[in-house]
C-alpha positions as CSV (number, residue, x, y, z in Angstrom):
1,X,88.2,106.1,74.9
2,X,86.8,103.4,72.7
3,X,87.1,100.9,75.7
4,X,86.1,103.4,78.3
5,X,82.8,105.4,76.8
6,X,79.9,105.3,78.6
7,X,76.5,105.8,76.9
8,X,75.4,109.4,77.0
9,X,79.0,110.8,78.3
10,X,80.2,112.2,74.6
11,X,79.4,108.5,73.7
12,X,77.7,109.8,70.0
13,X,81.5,110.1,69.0
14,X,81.9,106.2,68.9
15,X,78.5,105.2,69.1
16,X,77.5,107.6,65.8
17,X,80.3,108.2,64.1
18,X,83.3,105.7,65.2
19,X,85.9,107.9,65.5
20,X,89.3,106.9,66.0
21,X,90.1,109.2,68.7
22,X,87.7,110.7,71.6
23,X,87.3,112.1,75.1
24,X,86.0,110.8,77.7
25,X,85.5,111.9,81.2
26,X,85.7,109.0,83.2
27,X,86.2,110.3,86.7
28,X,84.1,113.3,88.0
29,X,83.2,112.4,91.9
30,X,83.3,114.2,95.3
31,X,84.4,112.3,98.7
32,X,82.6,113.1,101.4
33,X,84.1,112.0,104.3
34,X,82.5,111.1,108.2
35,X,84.7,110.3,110.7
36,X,82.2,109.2,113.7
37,X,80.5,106.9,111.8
38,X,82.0,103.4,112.6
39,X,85.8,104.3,112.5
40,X,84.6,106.7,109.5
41,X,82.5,106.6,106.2
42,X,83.8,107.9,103.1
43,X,80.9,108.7,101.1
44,X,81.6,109.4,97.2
45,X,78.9,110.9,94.7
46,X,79.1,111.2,91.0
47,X,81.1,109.1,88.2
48,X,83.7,106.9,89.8
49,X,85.7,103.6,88.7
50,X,83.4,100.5,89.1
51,X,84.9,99.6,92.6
52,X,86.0,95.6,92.3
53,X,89.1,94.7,90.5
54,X,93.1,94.7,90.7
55,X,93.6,97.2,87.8
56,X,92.8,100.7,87.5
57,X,92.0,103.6,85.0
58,X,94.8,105.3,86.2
59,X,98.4,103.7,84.7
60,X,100.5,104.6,88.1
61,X,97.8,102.6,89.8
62,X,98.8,99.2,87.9
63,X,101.7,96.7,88.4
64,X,102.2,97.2,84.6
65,X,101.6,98.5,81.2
66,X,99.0,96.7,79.8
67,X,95.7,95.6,81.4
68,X,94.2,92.0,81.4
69,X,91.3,90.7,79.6
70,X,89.3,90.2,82.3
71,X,90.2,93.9,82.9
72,X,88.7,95.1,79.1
73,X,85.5,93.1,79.5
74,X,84.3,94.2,83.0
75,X,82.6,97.1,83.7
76,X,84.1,100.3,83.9
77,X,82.5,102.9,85.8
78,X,79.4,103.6,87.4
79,X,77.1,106.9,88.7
80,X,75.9,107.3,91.4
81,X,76.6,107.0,95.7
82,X,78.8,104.4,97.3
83,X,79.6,104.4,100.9
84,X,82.9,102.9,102.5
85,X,82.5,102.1,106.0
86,X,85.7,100.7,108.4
87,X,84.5,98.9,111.2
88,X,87.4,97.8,112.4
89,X,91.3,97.2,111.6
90,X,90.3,94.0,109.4
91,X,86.8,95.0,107.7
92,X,85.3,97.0,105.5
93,X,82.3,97.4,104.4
94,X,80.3,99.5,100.9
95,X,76.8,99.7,99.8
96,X,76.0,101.7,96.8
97,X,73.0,102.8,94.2
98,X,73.7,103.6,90.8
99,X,72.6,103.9,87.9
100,X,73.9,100.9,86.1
101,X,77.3,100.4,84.3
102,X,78.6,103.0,82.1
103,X,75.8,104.6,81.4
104,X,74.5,108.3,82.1
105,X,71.7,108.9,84.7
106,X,69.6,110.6,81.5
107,X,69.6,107.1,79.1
108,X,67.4,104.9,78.4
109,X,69.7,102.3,79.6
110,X,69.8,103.8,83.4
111,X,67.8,102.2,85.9
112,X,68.9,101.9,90.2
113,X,71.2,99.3,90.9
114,X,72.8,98.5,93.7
115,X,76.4,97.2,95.1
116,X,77.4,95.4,98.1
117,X,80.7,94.8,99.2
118,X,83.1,93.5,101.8
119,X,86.7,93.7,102.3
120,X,88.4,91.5,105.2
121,X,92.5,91.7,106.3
122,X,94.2,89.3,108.6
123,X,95.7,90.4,111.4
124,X,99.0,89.0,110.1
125,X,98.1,91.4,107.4
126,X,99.2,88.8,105.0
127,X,96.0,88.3,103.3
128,X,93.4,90.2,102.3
129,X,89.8,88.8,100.7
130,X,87.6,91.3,98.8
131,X,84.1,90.5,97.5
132,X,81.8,92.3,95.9
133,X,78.0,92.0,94.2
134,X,78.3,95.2,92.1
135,X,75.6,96.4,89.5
136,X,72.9,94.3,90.6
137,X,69.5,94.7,89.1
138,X,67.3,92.9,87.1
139,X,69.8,91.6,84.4
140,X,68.0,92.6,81.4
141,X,69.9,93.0,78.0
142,X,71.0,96.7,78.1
143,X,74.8,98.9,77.2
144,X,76.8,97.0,79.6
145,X,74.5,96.0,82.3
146,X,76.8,93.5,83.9
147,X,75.6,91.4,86.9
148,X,79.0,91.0,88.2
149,X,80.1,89.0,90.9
150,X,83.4,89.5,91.8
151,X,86.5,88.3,94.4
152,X,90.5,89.5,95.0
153,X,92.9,87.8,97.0
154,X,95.9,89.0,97.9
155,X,98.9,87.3,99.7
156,X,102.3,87.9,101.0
157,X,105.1,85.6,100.7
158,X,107.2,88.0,102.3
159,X,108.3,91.5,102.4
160,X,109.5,91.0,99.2
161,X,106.9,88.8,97.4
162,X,103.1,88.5,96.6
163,X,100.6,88.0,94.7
164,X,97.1,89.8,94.0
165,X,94.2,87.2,92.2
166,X,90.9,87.8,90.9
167,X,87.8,86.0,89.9
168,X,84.8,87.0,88.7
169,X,80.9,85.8,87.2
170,X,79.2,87.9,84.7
171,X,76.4,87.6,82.7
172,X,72.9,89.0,81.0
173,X,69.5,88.2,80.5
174,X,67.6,88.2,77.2
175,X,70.8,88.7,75.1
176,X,69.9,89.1,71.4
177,X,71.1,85.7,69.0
178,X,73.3,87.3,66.4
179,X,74.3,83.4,65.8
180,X,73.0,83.7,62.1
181,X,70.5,80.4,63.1
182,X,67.1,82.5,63.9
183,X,63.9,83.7,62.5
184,X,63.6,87.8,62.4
185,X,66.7,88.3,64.8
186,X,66.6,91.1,67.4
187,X,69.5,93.9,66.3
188,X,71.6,94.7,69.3
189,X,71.6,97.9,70.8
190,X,74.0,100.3,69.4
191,X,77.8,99.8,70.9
192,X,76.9,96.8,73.2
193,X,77.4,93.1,70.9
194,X,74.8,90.3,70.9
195,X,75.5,86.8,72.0
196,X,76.1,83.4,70.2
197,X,72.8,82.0,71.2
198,X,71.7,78.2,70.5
199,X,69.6,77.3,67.3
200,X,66.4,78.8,67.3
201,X,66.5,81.1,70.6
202,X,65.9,84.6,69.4
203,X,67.4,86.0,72.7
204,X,69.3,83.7,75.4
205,X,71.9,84.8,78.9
206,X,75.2,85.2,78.3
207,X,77.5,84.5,81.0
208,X,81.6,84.7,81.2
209,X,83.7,84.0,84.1
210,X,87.5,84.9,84.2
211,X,90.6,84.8,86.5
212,X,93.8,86.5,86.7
213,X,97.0,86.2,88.7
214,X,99.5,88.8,89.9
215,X,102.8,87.2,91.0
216,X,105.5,90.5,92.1
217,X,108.9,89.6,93.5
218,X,110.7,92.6,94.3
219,X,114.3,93.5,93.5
220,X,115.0,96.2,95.0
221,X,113.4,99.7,96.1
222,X,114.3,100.6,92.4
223,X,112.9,97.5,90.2
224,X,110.3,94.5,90.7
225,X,109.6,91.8,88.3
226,X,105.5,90.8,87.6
227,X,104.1,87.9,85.8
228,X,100.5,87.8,84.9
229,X,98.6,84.5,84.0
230,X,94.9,84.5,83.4
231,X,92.0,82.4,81.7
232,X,88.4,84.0,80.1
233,X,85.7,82.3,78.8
234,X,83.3,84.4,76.9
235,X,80.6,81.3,76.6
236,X,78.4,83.2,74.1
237,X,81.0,85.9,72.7
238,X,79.0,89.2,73.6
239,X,81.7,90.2,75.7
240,X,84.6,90.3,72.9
241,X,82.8,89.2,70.2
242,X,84.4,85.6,69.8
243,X,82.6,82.4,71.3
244,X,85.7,81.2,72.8
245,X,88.2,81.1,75.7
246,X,91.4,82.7,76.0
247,X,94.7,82.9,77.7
248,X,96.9,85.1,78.6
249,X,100.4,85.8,79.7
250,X,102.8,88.6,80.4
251,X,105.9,89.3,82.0
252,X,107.0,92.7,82.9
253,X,110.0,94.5,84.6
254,X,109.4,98.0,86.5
255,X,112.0,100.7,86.9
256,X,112.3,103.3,88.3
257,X,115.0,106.0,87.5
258,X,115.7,108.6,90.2
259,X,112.3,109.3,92.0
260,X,110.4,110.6,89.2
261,X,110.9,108.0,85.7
262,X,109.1,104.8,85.7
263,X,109.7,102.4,83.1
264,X,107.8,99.4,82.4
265,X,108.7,96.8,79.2
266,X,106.6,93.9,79.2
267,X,105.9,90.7,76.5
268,X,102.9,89.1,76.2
269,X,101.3,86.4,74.1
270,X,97.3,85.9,74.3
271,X,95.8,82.7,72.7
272,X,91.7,82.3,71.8
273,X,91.2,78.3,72.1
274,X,87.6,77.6,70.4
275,X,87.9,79.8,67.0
276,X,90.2,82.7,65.9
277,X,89.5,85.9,67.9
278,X,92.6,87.9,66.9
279,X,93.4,90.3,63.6
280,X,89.7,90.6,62.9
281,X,89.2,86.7,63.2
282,X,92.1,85.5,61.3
283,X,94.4,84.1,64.1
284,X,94.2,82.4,67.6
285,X,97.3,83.9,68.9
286,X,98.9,87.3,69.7
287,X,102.2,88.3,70.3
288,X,103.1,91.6,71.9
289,X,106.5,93.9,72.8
290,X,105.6,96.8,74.7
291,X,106.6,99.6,76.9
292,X,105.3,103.0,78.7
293,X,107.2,105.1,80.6
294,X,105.7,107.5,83.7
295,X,106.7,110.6,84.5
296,X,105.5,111.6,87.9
297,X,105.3,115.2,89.0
């Protein structure tokens, strides 16, 4: 929950009091669906997952356990109405107005925004490109209003091996300088950071740009390997805090037992390049054994 909240959704528990542990109702939408419009519209209205991306909320959605960088840093859901037009076998199209990024409709922060997507598959059906312009509004400083510009590809090797890759441009206007080197700084707003501004600028745009890379070679029905390679730069830290580009790395092994067990060890080493950016600014690298295990029913 503390990566998840959105301002005005229960958000006063980490926002007011920084507790530990939350809730957070991320997903509360209804589909409504058209068929004769196109080849049909799907129509969904409410609080949804910000529609770019590889990862998902959901863990049985993912490839594996843990989610990238470029996953924590990116918006993560909006409010409002998105539309999902097929107009044929290889495109897609969605347009949507919300409210900004994780926000509530009754903020301060809330003002319209729109997204525009498009989603094209070969005929092969071998690759798939996926753009979107999501969140767009006028860029101001706000609780995550993220102009973010965002593209997935995915390919098949074979029936057996792919690979999924993403790439996206963020960034904000009028970021307050919490660099330490200004007259009468600007506080940031409440749960969103400030940026590492140049001497002398009071507020400045902070932009970061990322991409990640899904390799998956499948074993069997039963277990697939994936290996995960990506690079962030947060050029003015507000996104993690840290002025400084990282790296990451992680390889994972899925399987499944019977139809119902999924188990997914991974290891994973991160590195932060310009300063420290790990255990509270004390180290450039992290090291990580993990596992989760799904039970589906």
């Amino acid at each position: 929950y503390r990566y998840f909240t959105g301002k005005g959704y229960f958000s006063q528990q980490l926002l007011l009091f920084d507790r530990q542990y939350g809730a957070d109702l991320p997903i509360e939408y209804v589909d409504l669906y058209f068929p004769h419009v196109a080849q049909g519209m799907n129509v969904r209205i409410g609080r949804f997952i910000s529609v770019p991306g590889i990862e998902a909320q959901l863990a049985p959605n993912n490839y594996i356990f843990s989610h990238s960088i470029l996953y924590f840093v990116d918006p993560f859901t909006d409010t409002g109405a998105i539309a999902t037009i097929k107009l044929s076998d290889q495109w897609l199209v969605q347009a949507g107005i919300t409210d900004g990024h994780d926000v509530a409709p009754w903020t301060n922060d809330a003002q319209p925004s729109g997204t525009l997507c498009a989603n094209y598959t070969t005929r092969s059906v071998n690759d798939n490109l996926y753009a979107c312009a999501n969140g767009i509004n006028d860029g101001g400083y706000g609780f995550d209003n993220l102009q973010q510009f965002d593209i997935t590809w995915y390919h098949r090797f074979s029936k057996k091996v792919h690979m999924a890759t993403e790439s996206w441009y963020m960034y904000q206007h009028r970021v307050p300088n919490i660099a330490g080197r200004v007259t009468n700084p600007i506080p940031p707003e409440l749960g969103s950071d400030g940026a590492w501004c140049r001497a002398g600028e009071l507020r400045c745009t902070a932009g970061e740009y990322a991409i990640v890379n899904y390799f998956e070679k499948e074993f069997s029905t039963k277990l697939f390997l994936s290996f995960r390679s990506e690079v962030v730069n947060d050029r003015r830290g507000q996104r993690t805090g840290y002025a400084t580009k990282y790296s990451e790395n992680t390889l994972s092994l899925t399987k499944w037992i019977g139809s119902t067990v999924q188990i997914r060890p991974e290891l994973r080493f991160e590195h932060a390049y310009d300063q420290p950016a790990y255990d509270g600014g004390r180290t450039h690298t992290q090291f990580t054994a993990a596992s989760d295990l799904i039970f589906h029913f």
